[in-house]
C-alpha positions in Angstrom: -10.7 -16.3 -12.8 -13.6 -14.4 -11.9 -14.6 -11.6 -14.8 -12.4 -8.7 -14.3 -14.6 -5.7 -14.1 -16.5 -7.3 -11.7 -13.4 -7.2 -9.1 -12.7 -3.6 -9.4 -14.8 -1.6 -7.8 -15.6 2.6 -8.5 -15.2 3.6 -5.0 -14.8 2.6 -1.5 -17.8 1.8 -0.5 -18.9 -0.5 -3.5 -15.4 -2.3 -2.5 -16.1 -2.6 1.1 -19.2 -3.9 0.4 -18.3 -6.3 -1.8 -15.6 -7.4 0.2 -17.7 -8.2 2.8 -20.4 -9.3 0.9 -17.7 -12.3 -0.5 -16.3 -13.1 2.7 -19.6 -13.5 4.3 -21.0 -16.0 1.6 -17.9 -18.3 1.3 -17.8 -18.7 4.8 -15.1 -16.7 6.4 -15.2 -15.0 9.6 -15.1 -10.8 9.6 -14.4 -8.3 12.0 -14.9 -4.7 11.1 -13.2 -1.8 13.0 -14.4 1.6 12.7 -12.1 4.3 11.8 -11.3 8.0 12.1 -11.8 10.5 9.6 -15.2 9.5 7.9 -18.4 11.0 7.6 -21.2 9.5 9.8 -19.3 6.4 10.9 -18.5 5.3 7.0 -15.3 4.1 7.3 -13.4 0.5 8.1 -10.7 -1.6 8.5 -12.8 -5.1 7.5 -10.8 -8.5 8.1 -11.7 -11.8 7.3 -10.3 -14.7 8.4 -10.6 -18.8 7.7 -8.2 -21.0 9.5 -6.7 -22.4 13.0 -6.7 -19.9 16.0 -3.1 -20.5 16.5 -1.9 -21.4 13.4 1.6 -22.4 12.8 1.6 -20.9 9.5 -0.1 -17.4 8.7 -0.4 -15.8 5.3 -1.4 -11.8 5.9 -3.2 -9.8 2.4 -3.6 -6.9 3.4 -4.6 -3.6 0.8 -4.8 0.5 1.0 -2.2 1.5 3.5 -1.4 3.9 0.8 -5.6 4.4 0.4 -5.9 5.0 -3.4 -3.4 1.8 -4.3 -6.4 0.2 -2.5 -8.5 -0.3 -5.6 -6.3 -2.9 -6.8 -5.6 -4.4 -3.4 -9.7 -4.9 -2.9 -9.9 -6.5 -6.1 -7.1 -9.0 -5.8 -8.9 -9.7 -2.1 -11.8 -10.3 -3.5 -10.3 -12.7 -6.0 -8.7 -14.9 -3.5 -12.4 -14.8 -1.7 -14.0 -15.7 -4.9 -11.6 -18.8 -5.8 -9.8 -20.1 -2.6 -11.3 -23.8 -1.5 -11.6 -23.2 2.3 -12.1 -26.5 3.2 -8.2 -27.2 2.5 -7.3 -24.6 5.1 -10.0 -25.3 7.7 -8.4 -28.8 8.0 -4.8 -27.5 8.3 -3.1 -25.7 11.2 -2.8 -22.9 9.3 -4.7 -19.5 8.8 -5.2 -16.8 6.5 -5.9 -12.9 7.4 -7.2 -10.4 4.9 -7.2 -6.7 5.6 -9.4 -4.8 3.5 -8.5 -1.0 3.6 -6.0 -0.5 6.2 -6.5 3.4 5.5 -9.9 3.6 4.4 -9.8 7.5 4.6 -7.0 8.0 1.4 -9.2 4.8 0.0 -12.4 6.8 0.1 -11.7 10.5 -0.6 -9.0 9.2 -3.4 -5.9 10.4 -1.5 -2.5 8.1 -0.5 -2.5 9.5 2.7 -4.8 9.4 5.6 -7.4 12.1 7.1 -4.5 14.0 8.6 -2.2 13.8 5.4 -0.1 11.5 6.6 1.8 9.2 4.5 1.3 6.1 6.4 4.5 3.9 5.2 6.7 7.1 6.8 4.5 6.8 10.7 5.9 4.0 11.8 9.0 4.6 13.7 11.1 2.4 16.1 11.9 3.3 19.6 14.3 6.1 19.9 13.7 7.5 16.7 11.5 11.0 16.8 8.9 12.8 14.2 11.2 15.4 13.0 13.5 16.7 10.4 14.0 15.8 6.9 16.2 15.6 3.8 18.1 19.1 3.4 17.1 19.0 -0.1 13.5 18.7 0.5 13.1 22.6 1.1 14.4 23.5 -2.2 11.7 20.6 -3.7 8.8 21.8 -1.2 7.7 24.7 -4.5 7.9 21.8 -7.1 6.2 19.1 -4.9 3.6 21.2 -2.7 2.3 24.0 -4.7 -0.2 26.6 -3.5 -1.6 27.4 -6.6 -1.1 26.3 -10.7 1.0 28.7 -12.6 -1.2 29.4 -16.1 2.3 29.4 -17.7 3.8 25.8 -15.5 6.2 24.0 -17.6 6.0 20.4 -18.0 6.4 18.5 -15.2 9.3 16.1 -17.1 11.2 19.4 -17.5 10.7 20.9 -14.3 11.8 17.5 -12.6 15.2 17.6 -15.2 15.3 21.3 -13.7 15.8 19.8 -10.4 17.7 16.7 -11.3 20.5 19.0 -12.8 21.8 20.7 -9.3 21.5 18.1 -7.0 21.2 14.9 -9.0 19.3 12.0 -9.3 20.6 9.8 -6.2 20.0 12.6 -4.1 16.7 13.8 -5.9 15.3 10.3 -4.8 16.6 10.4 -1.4 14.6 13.6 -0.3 11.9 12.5 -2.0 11.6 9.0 -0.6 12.5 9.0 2.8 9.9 11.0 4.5 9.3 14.5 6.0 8.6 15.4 9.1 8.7 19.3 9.0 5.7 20.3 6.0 2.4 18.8 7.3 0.5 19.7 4.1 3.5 18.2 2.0 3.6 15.4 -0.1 5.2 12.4 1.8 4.9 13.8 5.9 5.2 11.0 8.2 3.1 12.8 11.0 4.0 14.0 14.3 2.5 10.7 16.4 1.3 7.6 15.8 -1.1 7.6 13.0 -4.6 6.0 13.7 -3.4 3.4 11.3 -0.4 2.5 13.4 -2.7 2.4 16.7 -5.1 -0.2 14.6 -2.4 -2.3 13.6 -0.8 -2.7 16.9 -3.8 -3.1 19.0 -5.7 -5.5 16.4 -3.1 -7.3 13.9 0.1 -7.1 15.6 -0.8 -9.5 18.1 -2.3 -11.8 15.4 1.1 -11.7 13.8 2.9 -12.6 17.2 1.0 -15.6 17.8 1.9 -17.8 14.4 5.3 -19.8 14.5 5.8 -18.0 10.4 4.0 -15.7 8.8 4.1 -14.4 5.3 2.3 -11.0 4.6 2.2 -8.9 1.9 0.8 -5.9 1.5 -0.8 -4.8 -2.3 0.7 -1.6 -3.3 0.6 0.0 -6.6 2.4 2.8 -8.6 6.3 2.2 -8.6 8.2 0.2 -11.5 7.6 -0.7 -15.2 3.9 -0.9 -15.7 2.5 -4.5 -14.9 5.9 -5.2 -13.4 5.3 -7.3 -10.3 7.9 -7.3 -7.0 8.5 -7.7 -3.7 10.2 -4.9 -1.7 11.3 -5.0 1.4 13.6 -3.1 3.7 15.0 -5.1 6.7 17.3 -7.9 7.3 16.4 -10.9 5.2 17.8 -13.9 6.2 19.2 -16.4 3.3 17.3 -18.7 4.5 14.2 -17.0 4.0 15.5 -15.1 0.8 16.1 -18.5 -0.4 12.8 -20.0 0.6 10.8 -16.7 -1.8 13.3 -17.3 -4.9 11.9 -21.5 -5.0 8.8 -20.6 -4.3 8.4 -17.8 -6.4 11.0 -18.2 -9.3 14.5 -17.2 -9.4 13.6 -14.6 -12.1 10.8 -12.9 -9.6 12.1 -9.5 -8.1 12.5 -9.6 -4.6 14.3 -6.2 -3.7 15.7 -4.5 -0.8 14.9 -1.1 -1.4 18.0 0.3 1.0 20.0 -0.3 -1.8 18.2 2.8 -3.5 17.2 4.9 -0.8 16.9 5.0 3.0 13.1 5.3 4.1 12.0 6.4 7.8 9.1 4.8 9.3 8.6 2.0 7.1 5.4 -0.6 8.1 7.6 -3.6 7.3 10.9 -2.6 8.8 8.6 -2.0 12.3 6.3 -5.3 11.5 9.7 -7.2 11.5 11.1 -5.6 14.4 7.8 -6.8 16.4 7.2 -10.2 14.9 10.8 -11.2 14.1 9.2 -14.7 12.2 7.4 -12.5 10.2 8.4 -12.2 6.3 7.2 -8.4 5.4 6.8 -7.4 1.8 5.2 -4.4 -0.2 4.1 -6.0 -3.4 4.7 -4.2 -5.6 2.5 -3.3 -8.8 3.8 -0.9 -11.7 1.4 1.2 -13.6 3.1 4.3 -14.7 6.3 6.2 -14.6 7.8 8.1 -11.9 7.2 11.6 -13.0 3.6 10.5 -14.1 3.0 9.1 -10.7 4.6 12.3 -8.7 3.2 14.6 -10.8 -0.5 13.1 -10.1 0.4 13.4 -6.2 1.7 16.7 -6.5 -1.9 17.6 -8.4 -3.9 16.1 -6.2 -2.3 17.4 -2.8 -2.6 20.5 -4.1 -6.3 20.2 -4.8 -7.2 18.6 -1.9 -5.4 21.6 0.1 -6.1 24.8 -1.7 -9.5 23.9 -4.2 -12.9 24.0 -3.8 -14.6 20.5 -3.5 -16.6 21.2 -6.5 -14.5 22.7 -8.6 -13.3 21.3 -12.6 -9.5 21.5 -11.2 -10.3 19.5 -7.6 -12.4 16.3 -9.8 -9.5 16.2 -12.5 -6.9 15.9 -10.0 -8.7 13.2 -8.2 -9.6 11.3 -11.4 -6.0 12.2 -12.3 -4.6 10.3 -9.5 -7.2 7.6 -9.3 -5.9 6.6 -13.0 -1.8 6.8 -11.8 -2.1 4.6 -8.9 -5.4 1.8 -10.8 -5.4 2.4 -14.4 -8.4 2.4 -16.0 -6.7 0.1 -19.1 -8.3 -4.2 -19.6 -4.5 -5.1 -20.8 -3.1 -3.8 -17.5 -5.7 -5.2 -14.8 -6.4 -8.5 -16.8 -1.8 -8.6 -16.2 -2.1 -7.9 -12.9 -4.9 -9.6 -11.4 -3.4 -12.9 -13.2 0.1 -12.4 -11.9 -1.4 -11.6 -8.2 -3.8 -15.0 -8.4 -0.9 -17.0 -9.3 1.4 -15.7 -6.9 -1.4 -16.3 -3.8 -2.4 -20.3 -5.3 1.7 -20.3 -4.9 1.5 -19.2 -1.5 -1.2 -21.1 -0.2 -0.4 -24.4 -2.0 3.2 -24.6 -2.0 3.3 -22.4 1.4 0.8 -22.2 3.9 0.1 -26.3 3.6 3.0 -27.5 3.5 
């Protein structure tokens, strides 16, 4: 494995550029689409892609729909640039896509959401389903999750989450926060009120990439949620047995593969629509844990509210970015040297016992 503070990059533009820089050399074709949101035409979706132009088997990598949990992402990209052998694939009739920075606007200004706060993950909605309402529960959270200001006197955010576990519990705590909102536009977790520039890119540009393949197996780096340097697969659709027993051989019977509808019901989940488009498609968030829950919220809370109501240059508006930044990537050898091992041997999985079969 290549050295692992090489992979990881300090920002978005160092990753881009590398990204691009490794795709280039070892041969892969790239397309780059300009996005929204950027200063001065900075920002991209970058894909590369080796492989058959109708392949009957497609493995998707894609990184930063949630744009901080993109610094991982890049780096496990760039991995699979640095140590795939090509030649296997180019001689197959199969293909590989990877999507680096799917919202490069949360990847670049250190936010999860995108350059109209949007919480991607919540945007994409089925036919018939509207961008409106949310959990009744979420109004009495909206002071907790989406303050205005810091109190100079704010508890803890452990006790003020026990505060708010106590009336409603924690089933219902989880619920309102993990579904999605459609009513606070400068809340944590608002799922928009249209199709997000993300969604528009996706459909126009990978959707029909995903159409074409007889299978395809995508999964999408996400970091933040479980046991730190746990590793899973989440999903949030109908799984077939078939399929459910095709991921346990070829990833190990004691790998997590969860349906997350067993916890909590989300709205405008990317795989649940990605499935509902591309039927043959097998959709995962994979899943990376670096802290824990209230460590995690409480850096999104910090950081929404700095991005909102602080000055750019302000002590308060850097911590709460570098507070963030270190929730969702830690800055911590042990962890990334974990992670980056587990991801490579996952992908040589895919792509050996997978894609060329």
């Amino acid at each position: 494995m290549q050295d692992v503070p090489t992979l990881f990059s300090e920002d978005y533009q160092s990753a881009r550029k590398s990204f691009c820089d490794a795709a280039l050399s070892k041969g892969w074709s790239l397309q780059s689409h300009q996005r929204d949101g950027g200063r001065d035409g900075e920002l991209f979706t970058d894909i590369a892609r080796i492989g058959a132009e109708h392949p009957r088997k497609l493995f998707v990598l894609s990184s930063a729909l949630h744009g901080v949990e993109g610094f991982l992402g890049s780096a496990i990209q760039r991995q699979l640039l640095e140590t795939l052998d090509i030649k296997q694939i180019e001689n197959s009739q199969s293909a590989i896509l990877i999507v680096h920075a799917l919202n490069p606007f949360g990847f670049a200004r250190i936010r999860r959401f995108d350059e109209k706060n949007v919480d991607v993950n919540r945007n994409f909605l089925l036919p018939g389903e509207d961008y409106s309402g949310s959990h009744p529960f979420y109004r009495q959270l909206d002071s907790l999750l989406n303050p205005k200001k810091w109190s100079k006197w704010e508890l803890p955010p452990h006790v003020q989450a026990l505060i708010k576990i106590l009336p409603y519990g924690v089933q219902n705590l989880q619920q309102a926060i993990a579904q999605g909102q459609y009513d606070y536009p400068l809340g944590l977790f608002f799922g928009g009120n249209e199709p997000s520039s993300t969604m528009q890119m996706i459909q126009e540009t990978l959707l029909p990439e995903f159409q074409q393949a007889q299978e395809v197996l995508h999964l999408d780096v996400h970091t933040g949620l479980g046991k730190r340097g746990d590793v899973q697969l989440l999903y949030d659709y109908q799984l077939q047995q078939s399929e459910e027993n095709q991921l346990q051989k070829l990833f190990g019977k004691q790998f997590k593969i969860n349906n997350v509808s067993e916890h909590y019901e989300a709205v405008g989940s990317f795989y649940r629509w990605l499935r509902n488009h591309a039927p043959q498609t097998a959709t995962f968030c994979w899943e990376f844990g670096t802290y824990g829950p209230i460590t995690v919220l409480d850096a999104l809370r910090s950081e929404n509210a700095a991005s909102h109501w602080s000055d750019r240059g302000s002590k308060s508006f850097v911590k709460a970015k570098e507070k963030l930044k270190e929730a969702f990537c830690p800055q911590s050898p042990k962890w990334r040297t974990q992670v980056l091992n587990a991801a490579q041997e996952k992908t040589e999985t895919v792509v050996g016992q997978w894609l060329l079969k």
